[in-house]
C-alpha positions in Angstrom: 103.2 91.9 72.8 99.3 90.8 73.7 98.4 90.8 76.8 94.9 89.6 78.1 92.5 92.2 79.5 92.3 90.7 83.1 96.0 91.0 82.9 96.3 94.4 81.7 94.0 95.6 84.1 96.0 94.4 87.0 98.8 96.5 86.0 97.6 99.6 84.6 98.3 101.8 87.4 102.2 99.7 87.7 102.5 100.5 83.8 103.2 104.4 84.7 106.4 102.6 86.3 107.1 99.7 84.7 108.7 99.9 81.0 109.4 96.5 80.5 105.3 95.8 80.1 105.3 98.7 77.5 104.3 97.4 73.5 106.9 96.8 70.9 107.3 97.2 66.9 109.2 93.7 66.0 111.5 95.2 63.5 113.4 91.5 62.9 113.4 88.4 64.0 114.1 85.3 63.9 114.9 81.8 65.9 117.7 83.3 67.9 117.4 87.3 67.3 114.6 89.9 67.8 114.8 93.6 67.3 112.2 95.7 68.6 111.2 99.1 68.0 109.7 100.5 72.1 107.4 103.4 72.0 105.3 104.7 75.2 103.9 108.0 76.0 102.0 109.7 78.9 99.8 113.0 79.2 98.4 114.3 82.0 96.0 117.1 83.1 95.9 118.5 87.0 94.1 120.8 88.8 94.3 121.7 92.7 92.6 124.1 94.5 94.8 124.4 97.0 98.4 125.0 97.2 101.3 123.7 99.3 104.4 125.0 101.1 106.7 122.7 100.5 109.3 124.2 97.7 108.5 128.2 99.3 107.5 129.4 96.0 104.1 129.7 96.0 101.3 131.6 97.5 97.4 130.6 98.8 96.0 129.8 95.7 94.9 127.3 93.3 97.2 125.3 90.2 96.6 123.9 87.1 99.2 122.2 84.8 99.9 119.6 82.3 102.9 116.8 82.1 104.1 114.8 79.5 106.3 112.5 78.3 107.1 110.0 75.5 109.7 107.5 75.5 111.5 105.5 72.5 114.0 103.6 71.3 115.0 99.9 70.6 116.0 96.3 72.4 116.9 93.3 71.6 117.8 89.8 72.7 120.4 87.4 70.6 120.5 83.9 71.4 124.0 82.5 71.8 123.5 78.5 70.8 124.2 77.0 74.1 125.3 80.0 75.6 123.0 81.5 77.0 120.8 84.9 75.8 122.1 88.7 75.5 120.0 91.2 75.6 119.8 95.0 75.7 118.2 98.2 75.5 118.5 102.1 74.7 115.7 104.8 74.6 116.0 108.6 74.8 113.0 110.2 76.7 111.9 113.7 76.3 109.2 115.9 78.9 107.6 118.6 79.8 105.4 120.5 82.3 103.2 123.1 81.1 100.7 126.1 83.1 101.5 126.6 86.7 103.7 123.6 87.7 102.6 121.3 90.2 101.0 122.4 93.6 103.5 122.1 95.4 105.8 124.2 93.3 108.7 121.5 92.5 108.3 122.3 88.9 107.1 125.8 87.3 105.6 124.7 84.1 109.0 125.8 82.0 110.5 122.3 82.4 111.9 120.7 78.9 114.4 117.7 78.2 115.3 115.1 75.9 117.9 112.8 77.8 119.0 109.0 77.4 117.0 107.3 79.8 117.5 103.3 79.3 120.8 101.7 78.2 121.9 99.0 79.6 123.5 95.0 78.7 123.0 92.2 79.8 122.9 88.4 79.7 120.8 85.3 80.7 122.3 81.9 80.9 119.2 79.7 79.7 119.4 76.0 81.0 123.2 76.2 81.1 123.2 76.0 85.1 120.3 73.9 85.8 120.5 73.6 89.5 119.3 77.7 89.5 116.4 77.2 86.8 115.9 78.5 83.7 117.9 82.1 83.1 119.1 81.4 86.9 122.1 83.5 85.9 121.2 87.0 84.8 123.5 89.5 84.7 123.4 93.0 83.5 124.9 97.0 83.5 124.3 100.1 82.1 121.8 103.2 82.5 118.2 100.9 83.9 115.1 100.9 86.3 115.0 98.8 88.8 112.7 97.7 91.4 113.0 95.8 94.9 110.0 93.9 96.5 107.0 95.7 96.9 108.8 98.9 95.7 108.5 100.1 99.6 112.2 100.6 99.7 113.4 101.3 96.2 111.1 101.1 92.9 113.2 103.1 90.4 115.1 106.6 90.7 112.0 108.1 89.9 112.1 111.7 91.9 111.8 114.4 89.0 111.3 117.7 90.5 111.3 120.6 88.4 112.4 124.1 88.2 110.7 125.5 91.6 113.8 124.5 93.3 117.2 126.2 93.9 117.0 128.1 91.0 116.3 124.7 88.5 119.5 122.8 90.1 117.4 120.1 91.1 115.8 119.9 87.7 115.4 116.7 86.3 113.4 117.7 82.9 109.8 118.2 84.1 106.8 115.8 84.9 107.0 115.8 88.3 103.4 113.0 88.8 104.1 110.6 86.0 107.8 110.2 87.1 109.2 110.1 84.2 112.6 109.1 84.4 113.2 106.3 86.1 116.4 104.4 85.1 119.5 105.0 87.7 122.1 106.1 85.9 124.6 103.4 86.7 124.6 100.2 87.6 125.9 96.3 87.9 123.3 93.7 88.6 123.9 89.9 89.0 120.8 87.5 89.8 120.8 84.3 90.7 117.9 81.8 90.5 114.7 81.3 88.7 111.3 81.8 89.0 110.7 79.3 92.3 112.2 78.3 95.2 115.2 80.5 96.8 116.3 83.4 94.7 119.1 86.4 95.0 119.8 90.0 93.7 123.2 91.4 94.2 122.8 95.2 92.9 125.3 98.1 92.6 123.3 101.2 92.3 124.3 105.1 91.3 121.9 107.7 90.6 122.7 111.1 89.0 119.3 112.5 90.6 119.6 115.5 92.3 116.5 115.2 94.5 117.9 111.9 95.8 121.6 113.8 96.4 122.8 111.8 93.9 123.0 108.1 96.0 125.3 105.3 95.4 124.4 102.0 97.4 124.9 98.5 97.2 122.0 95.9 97.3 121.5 92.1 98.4 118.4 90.4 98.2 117.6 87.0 99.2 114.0 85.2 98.7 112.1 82.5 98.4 109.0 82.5 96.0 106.6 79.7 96.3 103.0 79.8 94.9 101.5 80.7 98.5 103.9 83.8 98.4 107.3 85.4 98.4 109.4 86.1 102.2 112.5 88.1 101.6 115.4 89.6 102.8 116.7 93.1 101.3 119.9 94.8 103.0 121.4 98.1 101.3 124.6 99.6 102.3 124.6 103.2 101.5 128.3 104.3 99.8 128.2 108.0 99.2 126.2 111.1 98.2 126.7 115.0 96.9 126.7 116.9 100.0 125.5 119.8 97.9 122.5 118.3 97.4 121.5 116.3 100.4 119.1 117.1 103.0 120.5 116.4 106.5 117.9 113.0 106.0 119.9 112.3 103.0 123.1 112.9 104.3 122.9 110.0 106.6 122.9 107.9 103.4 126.9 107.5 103.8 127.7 104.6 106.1 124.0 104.2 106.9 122.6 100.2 106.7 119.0 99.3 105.8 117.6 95.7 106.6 114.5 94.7 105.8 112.6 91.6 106.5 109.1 91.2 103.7 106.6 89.3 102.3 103.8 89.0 100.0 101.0 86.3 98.5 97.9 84.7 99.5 99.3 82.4 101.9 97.1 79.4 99.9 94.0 80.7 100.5 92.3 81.8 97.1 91.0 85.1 97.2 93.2 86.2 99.5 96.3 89.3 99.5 98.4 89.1 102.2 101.5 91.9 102.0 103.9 93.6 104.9 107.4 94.6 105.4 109.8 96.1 107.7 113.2 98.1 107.4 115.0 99.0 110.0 118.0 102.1 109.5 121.0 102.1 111.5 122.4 105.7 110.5 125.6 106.8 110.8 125.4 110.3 112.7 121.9 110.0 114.2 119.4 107.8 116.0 118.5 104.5 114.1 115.1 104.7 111.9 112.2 102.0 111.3 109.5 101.7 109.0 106.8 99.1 108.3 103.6 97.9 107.0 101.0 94.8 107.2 98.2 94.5 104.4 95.1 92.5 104.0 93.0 92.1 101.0 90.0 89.9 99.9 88.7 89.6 96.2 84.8 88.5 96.5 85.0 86.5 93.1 81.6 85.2 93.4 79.8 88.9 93.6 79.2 91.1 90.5 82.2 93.1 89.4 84.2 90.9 91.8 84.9 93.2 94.3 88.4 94.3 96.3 88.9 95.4 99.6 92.1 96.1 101.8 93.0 97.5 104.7 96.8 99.1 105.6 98.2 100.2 108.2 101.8 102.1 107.7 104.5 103.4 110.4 107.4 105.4 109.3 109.8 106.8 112.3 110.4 110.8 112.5 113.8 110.9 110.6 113.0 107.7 108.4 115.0 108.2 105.0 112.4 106.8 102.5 114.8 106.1 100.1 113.9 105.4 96.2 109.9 104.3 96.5 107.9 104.5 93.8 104.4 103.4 92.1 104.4 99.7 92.3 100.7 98.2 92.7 98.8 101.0 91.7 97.3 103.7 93.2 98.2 104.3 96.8 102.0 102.2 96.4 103.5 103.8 97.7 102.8 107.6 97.2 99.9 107.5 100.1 97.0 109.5 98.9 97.1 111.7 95.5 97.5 115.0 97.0 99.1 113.6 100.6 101.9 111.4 99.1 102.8 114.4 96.0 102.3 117.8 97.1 101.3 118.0 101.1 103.3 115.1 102.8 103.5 113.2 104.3 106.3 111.8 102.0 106.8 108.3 104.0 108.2 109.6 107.3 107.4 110.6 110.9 103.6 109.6 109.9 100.9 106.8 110.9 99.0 106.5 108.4 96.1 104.3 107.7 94.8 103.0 104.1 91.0 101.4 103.6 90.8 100.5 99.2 88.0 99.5 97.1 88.0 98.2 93.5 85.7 96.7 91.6 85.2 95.5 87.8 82.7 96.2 86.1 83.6 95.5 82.5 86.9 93.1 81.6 88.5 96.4 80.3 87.2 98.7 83.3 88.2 99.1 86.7 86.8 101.7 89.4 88.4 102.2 92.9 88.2 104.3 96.0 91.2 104.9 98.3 90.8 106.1 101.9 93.7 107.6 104.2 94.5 108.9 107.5 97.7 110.6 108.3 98.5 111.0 111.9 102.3 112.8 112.4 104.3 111.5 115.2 106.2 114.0 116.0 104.5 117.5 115.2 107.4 119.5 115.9 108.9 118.5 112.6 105.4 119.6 111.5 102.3 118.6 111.3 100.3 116.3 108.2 97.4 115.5 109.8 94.9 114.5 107.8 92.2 112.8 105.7 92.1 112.2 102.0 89.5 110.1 99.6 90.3 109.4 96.3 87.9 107.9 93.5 89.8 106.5 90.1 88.7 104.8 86.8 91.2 102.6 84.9 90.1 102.1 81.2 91.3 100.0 79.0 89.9 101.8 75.5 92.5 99.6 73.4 95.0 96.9 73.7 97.6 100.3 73.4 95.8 102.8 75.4 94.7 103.1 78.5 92.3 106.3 80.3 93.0 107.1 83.9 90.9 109.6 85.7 90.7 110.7 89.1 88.9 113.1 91.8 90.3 113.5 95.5 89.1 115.3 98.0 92.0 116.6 101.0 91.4 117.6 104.3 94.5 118.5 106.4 93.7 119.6 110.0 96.0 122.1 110.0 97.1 125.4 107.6 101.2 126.0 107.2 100.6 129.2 109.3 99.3 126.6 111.7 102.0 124.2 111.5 100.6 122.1 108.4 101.8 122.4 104.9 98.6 123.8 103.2 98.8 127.6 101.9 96.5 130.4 103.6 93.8 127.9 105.5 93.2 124.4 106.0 89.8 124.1 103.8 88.8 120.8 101.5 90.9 120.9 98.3 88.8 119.5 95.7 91.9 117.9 93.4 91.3 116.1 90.2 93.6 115.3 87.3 93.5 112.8 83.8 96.3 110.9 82.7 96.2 108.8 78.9 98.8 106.0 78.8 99.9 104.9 75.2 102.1 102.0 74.1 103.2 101.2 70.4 
């Protein structure tokens, strides 16, 4: 499926997470049935100079590795007459790290799988309810990725650490950066309403993901999308976890309730990106837990290259359990900073942390952007991720089916893990770079 380049662009970085905008091989179709034939694949190239404490496997130093992966397999839709669509998917997915492993030593560069990542039913219900819209009834199960919101709460199960932990028993199959996997292994979704006006997700959710401690939770949404912007409501009921995999953070997962209260849009103003939310966590065992965030953003259509800027600012409380956030709108959502929000922390908790972004557009198939952060820790007894990153990023656009992503960041923490910080042997400038290729078929 074509998609325009202006559109494309706005979603390069979101196509790392996002399957559903990958290309597809029609195989057959016709006025009520298509097969399709999905193909996607990823490579990536890193390099740190620095290292990071975080998995206790590594030494001052610097890393270089590589990650791939490529993903394929088939979906299809089938109309039913006047009742309704069904629709479905299944792809295996096989990757790999090579060299060092990542710099924070998650993964050791021996990682190799080929698992079943998406398979899932499901069905639409056309115009048969028409008070709910078009497809106002969408239900679905199975093995898929799914996303909530902004993706500041839960945008896929997409934690894939490596090897560098336990002895591999958090191993998910290498590619630690691109993510990989993202599909939760089991779940049961029912939505209700179209594409305007008041809208609802009910979600049952299971992961089999290790680094999460395997989480079961139920979801409601509740929303309203109108062409100034989207307010909704998200409340998640954790259910259970594998206490031989849970952090004490995670732990808190069984019995503990999330609420959150968001929004996103331009508020009617052209030009203008207005985004924020905030959760609150009432745990079980433990004090309750808040996070939150307010965004601004103004395109300058009428300059050259039509300039973006934004400004963030984020809060996450000491013990706040980050849950299953992802990459949603590119770079900097919501892993904060390239080598911050993968390797040195923080990893959306007991930080401040402050976000200025620049993009710009040269070309209609080339984007260039420079991100910004401060981290300032709350509490620094739980340690200390103080800090300063810049980041500069290209996002080409070669062909319709491949798209080059480069980037250089430059990380300054304030303080060395013999100091209390995360960084191994001294707190200097870590010069990090890394190239990622993005193919669809």
């Amino acid at each position: 499926m074509k998609q325009s380049n202006a559109f494309r662009l706005g979603l390069i970085a979101s196509l790392i997470a996002f399957a559903s905008q990958a290309g597809a091989y029609e195989l057959y179709a016709d006025e009520d049935t298509h097969l399709n034939a999905n193909l996607e694949a990823m490579l990536g190239a890193f390099h740190s100079q620095e290292n990071y404490a975080l998995s206790g496997r590594l030494q001052k130093g610097s890393s270089s590795w590589q990650e791939g992966y490529i993903k394929y397999g088939l979906s299809f839709d089938q109309g039913l007459a006047t009742a309704g669509t069904l629709y479905g998917a299944a792809s295996l997915l096989s990757s790999a790290t090579w060299g060092d492993g990542d710099a924070a030593g998650f993964s050791d560069g021996s990682e190799r799988t080929t698992k079943f990542e998406d398979a899932y039913l499901g069905w639409k219900s056309a115009n048969l309810f028409p008070v709910l819209g078009e497809d106002g009834v969408d239900i679905s199960f199975g093995r898929q990725n799914l996303v909530v919101g902004d993706g500041f709460l839960i945008n896929g199960d997409a934690l894939n650490l490596g090897n560098g932990l336990a002895d591999g028993s958090f191993n998910r199959g290498g590619a630690y950066y691109l993510a990989a996997r993202k599909a939760f292994d089991e779940t049961a979704v029912l939505r209700l309403g179209g594409q305007q006006g008041w809208r609802s997700d009910l979600m049952w959710l299971k992961s089999d993901n290790p680094g999460q401690a395997k989480a079961e939770m139920y979801v409601g949404t509740l929303e309203h999308v109108a062409e100034a912007g989207t307010l909704g409501l998200t409340y998640i009921d954790g259910k259970d976890v594998d206490e031989d995999y849970a952090s004490p953070v995670q732990l808190e997962r069984d019995g503990m309730h999330t609420y959150s209260l968001r929004g996103q849009g331009n508020a009617g103003v052209e030009n203008l990106f207005l985004s924020g939310e905030y959760a609150k966590q009432d745990k079980p065992h433990s004090d309750n837990e808040d996070a939150w965030y307010l965004e601004a953003g103004w395109t300058f259509a009428d300059l050259p290259a039509s300039p973006y800027l934004s400004y963030r600012y984020s809060r996450f409380s000491e013990n706040f359990d980050p849950l299953f956030y992802g990459l949603g709108r590119g770079f900097g959502t919501w892993f904060q900073g390239e080598v911050a929000g993968n390797y040195a922390g923080p990893f959306n908790s007991n930080s401040r942390i402050q976000n200025v972004s620049m993009k710009i557009t040269p070309l209609e198939n080339l984007s260039l952007g420079a991100l910004w952060f401060n981290f300032d820790t709350i509490d620094r007894n739980l340690g200390n991720t103080d800090g300063n990153e810049f980041d500069l990023y290209a996002e080409w656009a070669v062909t319709d089916n491949l798209v080059v992503m480069p980037l250089v960041g430059l990380y300054q923490p304030d303080k060395s893990a013999e100091q209390g910080g995360t960084q191994l042997g001294s707190n200097d400038s870590n010069l990090y770079s890394q190239l990622m290729v993005f193919t669809t078929f």
